[in-house]
Backbone bond lengths (Angstrom), bond angles and torsions (degrees), N, CA, C in turn:
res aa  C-N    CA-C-N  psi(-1)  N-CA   C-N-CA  omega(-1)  CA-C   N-CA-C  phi
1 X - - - 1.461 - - 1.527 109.71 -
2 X 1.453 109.07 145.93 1.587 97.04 174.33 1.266 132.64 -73.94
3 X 1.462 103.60 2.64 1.473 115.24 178.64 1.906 111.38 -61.97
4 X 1.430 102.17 -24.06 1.298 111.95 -173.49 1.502 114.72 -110.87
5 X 1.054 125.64 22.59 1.218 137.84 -165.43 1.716 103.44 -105.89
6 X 1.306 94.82 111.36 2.470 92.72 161.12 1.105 101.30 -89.99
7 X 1.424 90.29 123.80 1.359 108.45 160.29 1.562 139.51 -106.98
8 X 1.049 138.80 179.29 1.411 125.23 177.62 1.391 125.53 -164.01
9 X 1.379 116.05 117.97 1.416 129.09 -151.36 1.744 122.02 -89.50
10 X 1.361 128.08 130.02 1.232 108.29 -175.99 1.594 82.27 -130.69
11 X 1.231 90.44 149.56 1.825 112.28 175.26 1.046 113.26 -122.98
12 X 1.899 121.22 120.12 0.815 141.17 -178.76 1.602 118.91 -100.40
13 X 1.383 111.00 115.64 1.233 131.14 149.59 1.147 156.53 -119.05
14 X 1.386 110.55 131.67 1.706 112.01 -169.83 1.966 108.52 -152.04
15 X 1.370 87.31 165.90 1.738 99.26 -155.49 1.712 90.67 -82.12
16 X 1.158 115.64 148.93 1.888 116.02 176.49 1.853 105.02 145.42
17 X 1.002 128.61 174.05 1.603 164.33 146.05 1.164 88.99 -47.64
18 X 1.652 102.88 160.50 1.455 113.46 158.79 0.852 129.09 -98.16
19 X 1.763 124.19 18.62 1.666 140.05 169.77 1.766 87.30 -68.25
20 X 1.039 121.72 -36.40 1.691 116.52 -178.68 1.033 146.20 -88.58
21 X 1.546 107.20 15.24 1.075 136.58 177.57 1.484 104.26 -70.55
22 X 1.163 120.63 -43.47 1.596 127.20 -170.99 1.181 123.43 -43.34
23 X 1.919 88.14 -60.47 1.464 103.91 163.78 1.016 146.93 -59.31
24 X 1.467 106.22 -31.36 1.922 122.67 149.12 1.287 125.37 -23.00
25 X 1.100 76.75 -84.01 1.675 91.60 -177.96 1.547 108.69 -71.95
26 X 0.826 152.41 -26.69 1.482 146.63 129.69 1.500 124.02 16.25
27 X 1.862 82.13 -89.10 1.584 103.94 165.34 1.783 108.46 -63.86
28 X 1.233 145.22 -59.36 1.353 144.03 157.48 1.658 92.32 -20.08
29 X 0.845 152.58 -90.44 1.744 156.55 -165.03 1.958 89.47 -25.89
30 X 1.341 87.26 -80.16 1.830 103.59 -165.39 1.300 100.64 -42.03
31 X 1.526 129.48 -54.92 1.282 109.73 172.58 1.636 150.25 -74.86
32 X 1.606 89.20 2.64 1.300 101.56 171.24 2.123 114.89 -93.66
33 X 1.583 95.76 -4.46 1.436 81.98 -165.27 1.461 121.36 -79.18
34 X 1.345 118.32 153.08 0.998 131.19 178.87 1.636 102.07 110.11
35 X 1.628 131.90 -36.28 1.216 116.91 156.01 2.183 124.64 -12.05
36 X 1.363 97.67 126.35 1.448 93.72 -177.44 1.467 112.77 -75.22
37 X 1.655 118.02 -29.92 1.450 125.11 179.98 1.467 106.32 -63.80
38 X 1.624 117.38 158.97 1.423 134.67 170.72 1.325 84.96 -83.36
39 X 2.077 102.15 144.50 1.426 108.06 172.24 1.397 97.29 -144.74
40 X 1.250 111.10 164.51 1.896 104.70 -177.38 1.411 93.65 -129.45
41 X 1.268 121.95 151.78 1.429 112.69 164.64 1.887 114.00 -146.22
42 X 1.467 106.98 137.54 1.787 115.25 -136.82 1.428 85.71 -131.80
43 X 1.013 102.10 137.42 1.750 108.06 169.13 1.539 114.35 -110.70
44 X 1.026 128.61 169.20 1.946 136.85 -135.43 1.951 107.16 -14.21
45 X 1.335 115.62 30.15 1.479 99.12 140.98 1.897 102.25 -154.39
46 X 1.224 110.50 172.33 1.103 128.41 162.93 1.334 113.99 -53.44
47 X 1.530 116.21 152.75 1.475 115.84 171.98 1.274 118.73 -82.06
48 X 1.739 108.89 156.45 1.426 106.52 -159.96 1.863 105.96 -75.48
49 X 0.796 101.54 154.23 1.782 115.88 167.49 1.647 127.19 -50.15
50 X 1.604 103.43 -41.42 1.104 134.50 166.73 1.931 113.65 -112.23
51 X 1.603 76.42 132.88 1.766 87.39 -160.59 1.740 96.35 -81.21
52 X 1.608 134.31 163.26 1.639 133.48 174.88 1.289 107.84 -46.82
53 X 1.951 115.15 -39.81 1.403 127.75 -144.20 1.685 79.01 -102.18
54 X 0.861 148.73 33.79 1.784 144.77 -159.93 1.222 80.47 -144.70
55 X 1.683 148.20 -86.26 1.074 170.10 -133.82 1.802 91.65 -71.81
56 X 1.644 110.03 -65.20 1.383 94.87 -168.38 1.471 122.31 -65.01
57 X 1.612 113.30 -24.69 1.042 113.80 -170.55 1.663 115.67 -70.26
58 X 1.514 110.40 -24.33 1.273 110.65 -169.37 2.164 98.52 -77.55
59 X 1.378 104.27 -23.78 1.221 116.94 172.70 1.532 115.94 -28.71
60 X 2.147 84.16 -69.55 1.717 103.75 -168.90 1.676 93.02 -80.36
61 X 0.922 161.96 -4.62 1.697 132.42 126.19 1.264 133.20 -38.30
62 X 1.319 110.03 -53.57 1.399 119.41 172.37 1.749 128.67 -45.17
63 X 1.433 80.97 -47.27 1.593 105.14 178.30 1.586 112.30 -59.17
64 X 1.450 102.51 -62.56 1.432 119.16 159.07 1.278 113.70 -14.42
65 X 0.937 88.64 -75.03 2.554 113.64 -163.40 1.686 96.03 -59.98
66 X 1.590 110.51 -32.27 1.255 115.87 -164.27 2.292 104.14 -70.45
67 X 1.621 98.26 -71.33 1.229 110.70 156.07 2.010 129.18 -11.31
68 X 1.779 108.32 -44.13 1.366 110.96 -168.70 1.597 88.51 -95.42
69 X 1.201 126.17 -37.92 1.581 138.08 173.97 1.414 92.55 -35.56
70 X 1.041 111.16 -101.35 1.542 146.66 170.76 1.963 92.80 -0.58
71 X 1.633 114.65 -79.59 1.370 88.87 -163.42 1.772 112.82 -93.84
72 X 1.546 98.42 37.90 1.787 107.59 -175.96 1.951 82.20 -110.32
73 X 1.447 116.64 -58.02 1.968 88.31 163.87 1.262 124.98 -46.87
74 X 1.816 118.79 -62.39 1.278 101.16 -143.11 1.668 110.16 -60.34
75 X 1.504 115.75 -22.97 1.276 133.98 162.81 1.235 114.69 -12.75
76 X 1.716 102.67 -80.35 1.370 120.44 -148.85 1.462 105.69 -81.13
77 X 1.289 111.68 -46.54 1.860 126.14 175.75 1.354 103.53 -88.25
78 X 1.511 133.20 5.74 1.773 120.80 166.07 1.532 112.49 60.10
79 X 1.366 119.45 49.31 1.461 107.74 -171.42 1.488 102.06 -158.42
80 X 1.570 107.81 128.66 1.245 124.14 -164.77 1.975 108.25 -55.72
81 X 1.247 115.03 97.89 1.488 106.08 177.36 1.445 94.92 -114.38
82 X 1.430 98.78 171.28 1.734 108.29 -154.18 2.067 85.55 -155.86
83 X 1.320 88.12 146.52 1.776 81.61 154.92 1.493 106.81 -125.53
84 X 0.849 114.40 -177.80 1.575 128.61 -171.50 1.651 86.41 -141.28
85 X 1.266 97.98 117.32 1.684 128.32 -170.14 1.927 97.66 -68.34
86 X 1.551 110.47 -38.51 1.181 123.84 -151.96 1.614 87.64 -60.87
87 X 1.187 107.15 -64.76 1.497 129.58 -132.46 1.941 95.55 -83.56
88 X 1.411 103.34 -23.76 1.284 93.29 165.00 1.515 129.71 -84.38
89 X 1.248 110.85 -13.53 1.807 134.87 163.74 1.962 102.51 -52.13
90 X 1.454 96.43 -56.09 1.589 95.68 179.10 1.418 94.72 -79.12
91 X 1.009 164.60 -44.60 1.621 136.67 160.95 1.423 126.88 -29.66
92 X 1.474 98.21 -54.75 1.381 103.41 162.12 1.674 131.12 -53.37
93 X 1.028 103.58 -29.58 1.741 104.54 -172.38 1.390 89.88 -101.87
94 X 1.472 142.40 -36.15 1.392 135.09 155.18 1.348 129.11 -29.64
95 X 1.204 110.35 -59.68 1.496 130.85 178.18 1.356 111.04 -46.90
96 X 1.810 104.98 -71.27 1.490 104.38 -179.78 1.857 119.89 -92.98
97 X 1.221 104.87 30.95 1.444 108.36 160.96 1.514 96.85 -99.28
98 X 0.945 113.62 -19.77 1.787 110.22 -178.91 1.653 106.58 -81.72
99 X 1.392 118.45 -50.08 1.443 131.42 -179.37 1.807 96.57 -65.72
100 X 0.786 140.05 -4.90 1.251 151.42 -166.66 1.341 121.83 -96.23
101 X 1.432 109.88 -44.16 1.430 135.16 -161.23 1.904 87.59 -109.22
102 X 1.017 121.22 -44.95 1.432 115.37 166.91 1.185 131.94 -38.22
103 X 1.331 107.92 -47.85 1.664 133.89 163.72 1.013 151.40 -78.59
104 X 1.718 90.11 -12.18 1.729 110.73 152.42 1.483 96.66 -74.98
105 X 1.359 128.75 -60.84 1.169 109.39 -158.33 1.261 116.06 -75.74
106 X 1.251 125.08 -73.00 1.241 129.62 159.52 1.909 138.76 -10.68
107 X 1.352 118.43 -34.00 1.288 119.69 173.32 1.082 96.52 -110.07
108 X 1.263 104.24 -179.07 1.528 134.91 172.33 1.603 107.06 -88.18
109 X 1.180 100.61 -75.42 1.571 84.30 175.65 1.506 113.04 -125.52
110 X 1.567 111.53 111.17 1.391 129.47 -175.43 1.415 137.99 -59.69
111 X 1.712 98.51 -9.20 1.090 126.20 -160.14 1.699 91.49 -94.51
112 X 1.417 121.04 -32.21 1.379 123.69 -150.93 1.346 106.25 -115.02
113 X 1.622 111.83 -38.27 1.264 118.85 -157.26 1.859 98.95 -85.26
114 X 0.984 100.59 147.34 1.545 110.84 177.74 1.378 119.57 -93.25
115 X 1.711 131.38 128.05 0.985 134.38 -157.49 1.531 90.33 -96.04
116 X 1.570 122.61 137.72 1.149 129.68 -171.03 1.824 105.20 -82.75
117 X 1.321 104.94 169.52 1.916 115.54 157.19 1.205 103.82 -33.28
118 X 1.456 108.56 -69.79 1.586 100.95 -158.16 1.720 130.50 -57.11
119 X 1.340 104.03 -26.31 1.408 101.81 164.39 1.355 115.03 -83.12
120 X 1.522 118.14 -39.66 1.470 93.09 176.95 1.842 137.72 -82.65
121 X 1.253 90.60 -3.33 1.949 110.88 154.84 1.389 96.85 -60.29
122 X 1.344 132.42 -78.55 1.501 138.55 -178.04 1.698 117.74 -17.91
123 X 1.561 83.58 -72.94 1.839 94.46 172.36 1.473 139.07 -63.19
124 X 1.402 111.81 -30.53 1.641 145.43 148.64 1.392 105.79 -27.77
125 X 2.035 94.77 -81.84 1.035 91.75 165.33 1.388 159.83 -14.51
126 X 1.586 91.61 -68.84 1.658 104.97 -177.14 1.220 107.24 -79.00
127 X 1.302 135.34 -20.51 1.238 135.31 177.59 1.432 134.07 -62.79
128 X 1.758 90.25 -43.79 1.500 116.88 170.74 1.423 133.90 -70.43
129 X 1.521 80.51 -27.13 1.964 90.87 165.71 1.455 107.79 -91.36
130 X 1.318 130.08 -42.53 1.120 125.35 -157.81 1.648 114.39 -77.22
131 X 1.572 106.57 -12.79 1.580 102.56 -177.33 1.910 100.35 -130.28
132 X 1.170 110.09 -12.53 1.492 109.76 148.19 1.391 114.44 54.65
133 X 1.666 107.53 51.83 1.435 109.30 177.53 1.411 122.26 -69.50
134 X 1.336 130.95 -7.46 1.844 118.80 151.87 1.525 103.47 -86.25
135 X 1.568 91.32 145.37 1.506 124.71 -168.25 1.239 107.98 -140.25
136 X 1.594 106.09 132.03 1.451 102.20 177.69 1.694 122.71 -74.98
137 X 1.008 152.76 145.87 1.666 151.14 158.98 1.216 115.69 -94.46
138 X 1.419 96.67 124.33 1.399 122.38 173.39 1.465 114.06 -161.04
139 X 1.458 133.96 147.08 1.124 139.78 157.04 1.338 124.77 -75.42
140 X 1.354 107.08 122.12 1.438 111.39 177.31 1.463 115.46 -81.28
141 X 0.935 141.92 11.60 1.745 149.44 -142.16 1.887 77.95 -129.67
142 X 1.154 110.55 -55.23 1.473 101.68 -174.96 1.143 136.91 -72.90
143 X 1.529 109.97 -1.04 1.224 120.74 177.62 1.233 126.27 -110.40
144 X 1.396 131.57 155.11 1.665 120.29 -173.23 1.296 98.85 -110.04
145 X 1.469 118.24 143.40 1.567 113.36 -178.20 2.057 116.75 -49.71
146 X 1.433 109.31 -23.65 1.603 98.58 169.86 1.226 103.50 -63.95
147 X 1.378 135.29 -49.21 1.524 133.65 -176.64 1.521 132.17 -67.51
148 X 1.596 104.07 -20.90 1.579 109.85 135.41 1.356 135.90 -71.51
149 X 0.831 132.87 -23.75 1.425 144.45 -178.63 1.637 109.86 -94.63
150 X 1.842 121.16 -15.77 1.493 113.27 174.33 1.733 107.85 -60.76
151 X 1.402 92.35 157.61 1.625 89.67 177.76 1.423 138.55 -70.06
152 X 1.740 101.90 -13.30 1.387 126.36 -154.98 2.091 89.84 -94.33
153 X 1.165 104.56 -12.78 1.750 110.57 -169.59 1.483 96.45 -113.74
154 X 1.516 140.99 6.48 1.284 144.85 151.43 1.354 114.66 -108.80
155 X 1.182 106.48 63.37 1.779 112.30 169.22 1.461 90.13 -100.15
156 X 1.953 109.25 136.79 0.758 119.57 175.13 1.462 118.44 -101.70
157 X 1.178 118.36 14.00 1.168 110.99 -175.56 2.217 116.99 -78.41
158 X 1.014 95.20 -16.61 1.590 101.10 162.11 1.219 119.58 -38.30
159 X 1.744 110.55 -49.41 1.359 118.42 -134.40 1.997 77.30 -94.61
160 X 1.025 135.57 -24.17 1.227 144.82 142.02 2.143 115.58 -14.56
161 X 1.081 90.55 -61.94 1.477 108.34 -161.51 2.312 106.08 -31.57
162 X 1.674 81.60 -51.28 1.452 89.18 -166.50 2.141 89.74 -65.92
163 X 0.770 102.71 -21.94 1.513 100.17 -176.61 1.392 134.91 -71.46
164 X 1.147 91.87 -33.68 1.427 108.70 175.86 1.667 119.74 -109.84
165 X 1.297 106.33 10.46 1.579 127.05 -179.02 1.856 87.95 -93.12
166 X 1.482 112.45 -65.97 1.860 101.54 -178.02 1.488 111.92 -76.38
167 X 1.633 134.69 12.28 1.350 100.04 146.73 1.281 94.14 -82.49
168 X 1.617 143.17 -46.50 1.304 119.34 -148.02 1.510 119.37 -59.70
169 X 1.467 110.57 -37.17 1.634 122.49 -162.15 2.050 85.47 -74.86
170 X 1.074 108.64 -31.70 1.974 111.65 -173.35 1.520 96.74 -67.17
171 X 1.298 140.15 -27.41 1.318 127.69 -157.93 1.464 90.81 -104.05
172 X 1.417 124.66 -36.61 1.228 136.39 158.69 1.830 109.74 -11.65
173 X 1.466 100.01 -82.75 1.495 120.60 -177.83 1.369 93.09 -58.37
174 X 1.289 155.70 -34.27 1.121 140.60 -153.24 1.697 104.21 -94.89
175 X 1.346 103.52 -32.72 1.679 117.32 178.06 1.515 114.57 -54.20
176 X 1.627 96.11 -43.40 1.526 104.59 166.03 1.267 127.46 -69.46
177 X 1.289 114.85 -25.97 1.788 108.74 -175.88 1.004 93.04 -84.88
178 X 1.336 133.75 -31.68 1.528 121.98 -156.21 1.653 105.08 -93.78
179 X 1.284 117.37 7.78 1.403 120.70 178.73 1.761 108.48 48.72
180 X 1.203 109.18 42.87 1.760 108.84 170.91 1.604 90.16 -115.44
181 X 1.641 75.90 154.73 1.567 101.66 158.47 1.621 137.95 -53.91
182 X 1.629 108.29 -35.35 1.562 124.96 136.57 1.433 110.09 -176.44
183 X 1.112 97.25 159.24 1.386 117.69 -160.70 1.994 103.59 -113.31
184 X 1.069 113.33 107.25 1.607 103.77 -160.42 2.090 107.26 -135.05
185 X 1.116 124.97 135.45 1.177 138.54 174.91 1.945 104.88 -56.18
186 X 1.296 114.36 126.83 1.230 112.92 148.51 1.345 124.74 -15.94
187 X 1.447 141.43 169.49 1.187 128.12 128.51 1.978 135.74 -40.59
188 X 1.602 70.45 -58.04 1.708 104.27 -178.35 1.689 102.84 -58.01
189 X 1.025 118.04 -53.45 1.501 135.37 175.83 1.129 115.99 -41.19
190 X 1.506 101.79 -50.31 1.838 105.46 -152.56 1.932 93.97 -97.68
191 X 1.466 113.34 3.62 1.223 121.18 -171.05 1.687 108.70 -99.16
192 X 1.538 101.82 -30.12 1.417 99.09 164.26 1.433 110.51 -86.86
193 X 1.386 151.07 -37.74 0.778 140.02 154.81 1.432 116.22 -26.21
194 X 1.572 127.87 -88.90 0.913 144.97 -163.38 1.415 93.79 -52.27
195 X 1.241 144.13 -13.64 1.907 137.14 168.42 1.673 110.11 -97.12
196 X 1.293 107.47 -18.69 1.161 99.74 158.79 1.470 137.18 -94.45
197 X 1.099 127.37 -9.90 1.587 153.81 168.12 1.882 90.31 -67.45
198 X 1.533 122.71 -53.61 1.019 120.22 -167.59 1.329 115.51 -62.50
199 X 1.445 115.69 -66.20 1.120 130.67 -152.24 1.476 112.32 -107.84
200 X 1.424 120.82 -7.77 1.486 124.33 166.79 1.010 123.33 -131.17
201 X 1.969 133.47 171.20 1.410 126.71 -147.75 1.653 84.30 -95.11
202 X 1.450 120.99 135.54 1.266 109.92 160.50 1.528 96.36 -136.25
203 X 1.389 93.04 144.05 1.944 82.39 -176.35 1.540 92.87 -121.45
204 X 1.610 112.40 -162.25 1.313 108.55 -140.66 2.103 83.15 -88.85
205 X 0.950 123.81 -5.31 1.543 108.62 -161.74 1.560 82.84 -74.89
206 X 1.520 127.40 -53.12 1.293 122.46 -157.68 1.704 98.74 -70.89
207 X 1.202 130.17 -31.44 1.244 115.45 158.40 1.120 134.62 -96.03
208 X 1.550 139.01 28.93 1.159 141.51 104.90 1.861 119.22 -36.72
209 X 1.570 125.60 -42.70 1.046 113.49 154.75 1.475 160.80 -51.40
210 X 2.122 71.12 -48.41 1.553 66.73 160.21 1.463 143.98 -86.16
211 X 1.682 95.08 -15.53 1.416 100.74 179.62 1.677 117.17 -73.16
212 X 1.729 121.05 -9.38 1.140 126.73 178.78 1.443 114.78 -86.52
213 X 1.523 109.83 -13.02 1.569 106.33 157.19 1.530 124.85 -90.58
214 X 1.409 108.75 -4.50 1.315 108.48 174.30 1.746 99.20 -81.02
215 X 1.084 122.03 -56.51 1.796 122.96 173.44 0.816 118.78 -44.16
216 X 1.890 126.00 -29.38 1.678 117.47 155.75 1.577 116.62 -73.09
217 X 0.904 88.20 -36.34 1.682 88.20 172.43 1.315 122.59 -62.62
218 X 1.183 109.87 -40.20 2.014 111.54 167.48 1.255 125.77 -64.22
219 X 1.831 84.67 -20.76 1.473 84.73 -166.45 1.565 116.26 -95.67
220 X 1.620 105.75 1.16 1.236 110.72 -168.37 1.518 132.55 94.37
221 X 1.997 108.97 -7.12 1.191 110.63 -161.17 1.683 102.81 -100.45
222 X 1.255 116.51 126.19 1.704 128.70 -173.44 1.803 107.52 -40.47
223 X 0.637 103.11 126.99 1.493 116.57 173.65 1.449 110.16 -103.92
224 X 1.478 116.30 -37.30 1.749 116.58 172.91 0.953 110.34 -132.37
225 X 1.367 106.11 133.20 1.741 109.22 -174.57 2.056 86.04 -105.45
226 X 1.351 99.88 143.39 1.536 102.72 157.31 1.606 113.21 -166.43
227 X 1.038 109.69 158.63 1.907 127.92 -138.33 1.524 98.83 -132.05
């Protein structure tokens, strides 16, 4: 993973237009070849942190985890859910453009240092709710506005699905750092959560919190001392 990767940066400068850039780096290519290391080379920014082939792969996991999700709801609550492949791709590149930008700033060296669970539950998170690639199916052509509006055809628990899909895949990552067997929300717990994700603004600092008391909590480490 590139999380574990040293890296090492050379900055190239020279006087010209940017018709000459081409040629730069050109010659930069020719003189690097035969080097045994992978090298990338980017003109007016730095290379990304996360490699294309890094990004998709975490995709086709996601997608994956998403897929067994997907027919373990429509199952249990009886209701046509669907994902839209697209929209979870921009979660994906959402997520870790955020975990990305964290790690520029935040570490020392971003290239090497490994971004823990707790931020990427955080970013997951917010991503997963906020662009909400399961969707319910239904035809609107078939329905008459009394039959939209009955009560038994406004169950909200659908609108749930994308919600309770990023705590699960978030406790997921956390199961792994914490080397347990699983790491899982209360009922009660995962019910205020899951009403607050819904119905109030939480952005990623407050869930960076909370998810860093769930990792003390897995992990065993006291969060309240009292006497």
């Amino acid at each position: 993973m590139t999380d574990h990767k040293e890296r090492v940066f050379a900055t190239i400068i020279f006087e010209g237009d940017d018709k000459k850039i081409a040629s730069v780096m050109e010659e930069v290519r020719a003189r690097l070849a035969g080097i045994e290391q992978q090298f990338e080379i980017t003109a007016h920014a730095p290379p990304r942190i996360f490699t294309p082939q890094e990004i998709e792969d975490r995709f086709v996991n996601l997608y994956l985890a998403a897929q067994k999700y997907q027919a373990k709801f429509s199952k249990k609550f009886d209701v046509a859910l669907q994902i839209d492949p697209r929209l979870l791709y921009i979660t994906t590149i959402s997520a870790f453009d955020d975990i990305e930008r964290y790690k520029a700033y935040h570490l020392e060296r971003p290239y090497r240092d490994r971004s823990d669970a707790v931020k990427r539950s955080a970013f997951l998170t917010k991503w997963l709710c906020k662009i909400g690639a399961f969707q319910t199916r239904f035809d609107l052509e078939e329905l008459t506005f009394e039959q939209i509006l009955d009560p038994k055809n406004l169950n909200a628990k659908p609108a749930l699905a994308n919600i309770t899909f990023a705590i699960k895949v978030s406790l997921a990552h956390i199961t792994i750092d914490c080397k347990k067997t699983r790491v899982a929300l209360s009922t009660e717990a995962e019910f205020h959560l899951s009403y607050d994700l819904l119905y109030r603004r939480v952005n990623e600092d407050a869930l960076l919190a909370t998810y860093q008391k769930v990792m003390d909590l897995a992990r065993d480490n006291p969060i309240v001392i009292s006497k």
